[in-house]
C-alpha positions as CSV (number, residue, x, y, z in Angstrom):
1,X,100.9,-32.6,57.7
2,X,99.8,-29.5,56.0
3,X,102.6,-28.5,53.2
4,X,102.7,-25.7,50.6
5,X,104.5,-26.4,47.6
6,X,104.7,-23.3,44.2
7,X,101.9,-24.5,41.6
8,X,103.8,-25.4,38.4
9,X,101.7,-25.8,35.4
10,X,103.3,-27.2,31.6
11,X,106.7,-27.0,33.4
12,X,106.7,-23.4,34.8
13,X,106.1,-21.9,37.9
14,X,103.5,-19.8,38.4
15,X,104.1,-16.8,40.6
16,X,102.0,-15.9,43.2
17,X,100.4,-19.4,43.5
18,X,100.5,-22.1,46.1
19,X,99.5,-26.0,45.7
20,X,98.4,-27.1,49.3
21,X,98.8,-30.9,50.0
22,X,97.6,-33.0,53.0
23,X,100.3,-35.6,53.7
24,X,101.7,-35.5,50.4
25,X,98.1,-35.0,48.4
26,X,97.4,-32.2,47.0
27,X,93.7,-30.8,47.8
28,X,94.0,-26.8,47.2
29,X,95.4,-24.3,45.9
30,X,95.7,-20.2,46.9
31,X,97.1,-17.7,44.6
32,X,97.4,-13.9,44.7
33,X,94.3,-12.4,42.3
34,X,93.6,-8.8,43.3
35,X,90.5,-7.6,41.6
36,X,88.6,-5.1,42.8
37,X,88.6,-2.5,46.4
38,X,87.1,-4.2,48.6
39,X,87.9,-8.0,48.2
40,X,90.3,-10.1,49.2
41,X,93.3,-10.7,47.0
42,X,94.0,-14.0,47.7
43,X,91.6,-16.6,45.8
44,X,91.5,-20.2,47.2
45,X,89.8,-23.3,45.8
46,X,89.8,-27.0,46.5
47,X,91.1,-29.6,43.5
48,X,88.6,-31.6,42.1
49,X,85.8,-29.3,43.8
50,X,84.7,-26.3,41.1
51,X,82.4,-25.0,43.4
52,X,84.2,-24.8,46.5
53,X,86.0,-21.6,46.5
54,X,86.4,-18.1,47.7
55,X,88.4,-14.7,48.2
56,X,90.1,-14.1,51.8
57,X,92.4,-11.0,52.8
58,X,95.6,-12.2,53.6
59,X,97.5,-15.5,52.2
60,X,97.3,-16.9,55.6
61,X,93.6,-16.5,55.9
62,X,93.4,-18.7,52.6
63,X,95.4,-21.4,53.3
64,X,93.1,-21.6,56.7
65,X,90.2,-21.9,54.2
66,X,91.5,-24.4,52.4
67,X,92.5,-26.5,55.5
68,X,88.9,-25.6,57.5
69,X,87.0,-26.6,53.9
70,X,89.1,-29.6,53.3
71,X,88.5,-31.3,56.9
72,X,84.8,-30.3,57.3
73,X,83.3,-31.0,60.4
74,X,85.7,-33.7,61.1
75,X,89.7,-33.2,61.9
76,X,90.6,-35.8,59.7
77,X,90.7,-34.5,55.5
78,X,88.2,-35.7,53.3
């Protein structure tokens, strides 16, 4: 089960940025970054994975990157 939990670094909550676990495991994480007109201002990345990222429009759109990255061309997660 897909579960979004606030991203807490040294203690703290960050605002504006989601940790997204699969079955308890945490594989992603989404935050709110605007940065310039025309991109998205929500930034999503996979843990572990520097080079799997991107920008999407909407927070919902992210978490569906995460979740569509994450499984590749299998249903099951990596």
């Amino acid at each position: 089960m897909w579960t979004r939990v606030p991203t807490i670094v040294d203690g703290n909550t960050i605002s504006g940025d989601w940790t997204i676990s699969f079955s308890d495991r945490p594989v992603g994480r989404i935050s709110y970054a605007p940065e310039a007109p025309g991109q998205g201002a929500w930034a999503w990345s996979l843990i572990g994975v520097p080079d799997v990222s991107g920008r999407a429009w909407t927070e919902e759109a992210a978490m569906t990157s995460i979740k569509e990255t994450a499984a590749g061309p299998s249903s099951e997660v990596a």
